[in-house]
C-alpha positions in Angstrom: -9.5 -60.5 -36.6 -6.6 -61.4 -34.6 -4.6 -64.3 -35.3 -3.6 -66.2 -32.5 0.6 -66.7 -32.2 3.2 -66.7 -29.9 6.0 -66.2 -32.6 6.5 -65.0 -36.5 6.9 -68.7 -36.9 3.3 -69.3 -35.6 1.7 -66.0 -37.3 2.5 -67.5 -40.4 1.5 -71.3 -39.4 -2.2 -69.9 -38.4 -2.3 -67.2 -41.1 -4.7 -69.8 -43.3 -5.6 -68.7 -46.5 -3.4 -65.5 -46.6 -0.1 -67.3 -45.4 1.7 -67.1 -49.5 0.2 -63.1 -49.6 1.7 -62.6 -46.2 5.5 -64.5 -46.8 6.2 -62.6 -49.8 4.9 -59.3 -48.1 6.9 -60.2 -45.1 10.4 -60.6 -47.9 9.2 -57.5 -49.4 9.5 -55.3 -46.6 12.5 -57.0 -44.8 14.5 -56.7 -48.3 13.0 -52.8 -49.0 14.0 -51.6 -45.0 16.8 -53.9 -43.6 17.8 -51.3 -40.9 14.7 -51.6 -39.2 14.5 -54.6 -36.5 12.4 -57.5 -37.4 10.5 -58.7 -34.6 7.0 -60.5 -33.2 4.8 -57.8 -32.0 1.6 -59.5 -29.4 -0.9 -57.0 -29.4 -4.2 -57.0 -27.3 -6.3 -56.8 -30.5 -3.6 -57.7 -33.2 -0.5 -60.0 -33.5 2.0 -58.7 -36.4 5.4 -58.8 -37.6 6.9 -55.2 -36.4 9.6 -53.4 -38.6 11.6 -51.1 -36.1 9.8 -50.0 -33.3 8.9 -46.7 -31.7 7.5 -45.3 -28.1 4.0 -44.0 -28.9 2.2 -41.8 -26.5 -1.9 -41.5 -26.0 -3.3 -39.6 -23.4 -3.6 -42.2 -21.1 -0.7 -44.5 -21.8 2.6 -45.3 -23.5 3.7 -48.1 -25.4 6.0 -49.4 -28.0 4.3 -49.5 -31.8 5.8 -50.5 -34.7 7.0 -48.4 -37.5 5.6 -50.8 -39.6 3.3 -53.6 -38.6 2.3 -56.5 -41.0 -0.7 -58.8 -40.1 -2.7 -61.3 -42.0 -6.6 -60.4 -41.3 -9.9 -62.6 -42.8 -9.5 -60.9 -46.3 -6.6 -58.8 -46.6 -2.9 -58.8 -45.2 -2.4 -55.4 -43.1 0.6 -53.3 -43.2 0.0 -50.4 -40.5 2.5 -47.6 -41.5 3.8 -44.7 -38.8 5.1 -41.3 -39.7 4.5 -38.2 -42.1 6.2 -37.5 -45.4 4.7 -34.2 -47.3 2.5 -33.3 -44.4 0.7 -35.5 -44.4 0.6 -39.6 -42.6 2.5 -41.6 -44.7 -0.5 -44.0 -45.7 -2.7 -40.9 -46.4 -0.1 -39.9 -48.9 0.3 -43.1 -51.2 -3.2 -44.2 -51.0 -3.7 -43.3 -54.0 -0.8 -44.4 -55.7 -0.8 -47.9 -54.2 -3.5 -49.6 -56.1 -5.1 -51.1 -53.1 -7.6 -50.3 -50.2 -5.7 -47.7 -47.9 -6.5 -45.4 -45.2 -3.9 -42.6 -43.2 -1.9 -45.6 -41.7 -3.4 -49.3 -43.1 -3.1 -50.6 -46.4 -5.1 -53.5 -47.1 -4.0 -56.1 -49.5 -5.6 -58.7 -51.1 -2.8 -60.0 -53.8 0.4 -58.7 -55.4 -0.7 -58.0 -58.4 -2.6 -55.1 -57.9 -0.3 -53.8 -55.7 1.8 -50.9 -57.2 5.2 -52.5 -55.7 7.6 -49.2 -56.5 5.0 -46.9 -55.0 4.8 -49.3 -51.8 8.7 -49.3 -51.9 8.5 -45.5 -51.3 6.1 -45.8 -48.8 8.1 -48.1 -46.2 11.7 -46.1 -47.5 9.6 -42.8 -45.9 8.4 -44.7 -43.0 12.3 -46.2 -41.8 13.5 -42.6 -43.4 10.8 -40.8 -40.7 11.6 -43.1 -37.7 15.7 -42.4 -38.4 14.8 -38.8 -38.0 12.7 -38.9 -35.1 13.4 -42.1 -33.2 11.2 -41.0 -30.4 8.2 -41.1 -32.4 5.6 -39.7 -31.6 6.3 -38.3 -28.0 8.7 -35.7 -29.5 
């Protein structure tokens, strides 16, 4: 589902019934990662706050993704998480340990509480600590 927005301002303003979920996931990631760049990221199938971004090559194109995307969907708030710690994607990793719904790169959260907050703390410190160490991403 792709919210319609020009702006954080306006992703939050049309977020509907996730906007609280998404605000203090927004403050929770901006307080746990401060030196990555906060900034509105208008995707063709998603708009989301980005946290740092990085150039990321396909085989057909390149673009700038974030390092950490957050986007309110119909049911959940996304955060789309870049990079590998252990081996392994970062998302792939903590699933697990998180509490919620998560895949190799999107964890899927429908409320705080269930969310284990010091094992998504690690999560986005290995995500900014991967992007500081290869700031190319993934075209390296």
């Amino acid at each position: 589902m792709k919210v319609e927005a020009r702006s954080i301002d306006e992703l939050f303003e049309n977020s509907g019934d996730r906007r609280e979920l998404f605000e203090v996931l927004d403050k929770f990631i901006t307080e746990s990662v401060p030196n990555l760049e906060r900034t509105f990221y208008p995707g063709s199938s998603i708009n989301m706050i980005a946290y740092g971004l990085m150039p990321y090559k396909t085989t057909k194109e390149q673009y700038m993704w974030p390092v950490i995307g957050l986007a309110p969907q119909k049911n959940t708030v996304n955060v789309y998480v870049s990079g590998v710690t252990f081996n392994k994607p970062i998302g792939e990793y903590y699933k697990d340990k998180l509490g919620v719904s998560a895949g190799k790169s999107c964890i899927r959260i429908k409320s705080m509480e269930k969310l284990n907050r010091d094992e998504f703390r690690n999560l986005l410190l290995d995500a900014e600590k991967w992007f500081l160490d290869n700031p190319k991403g993934n075209t390296v």
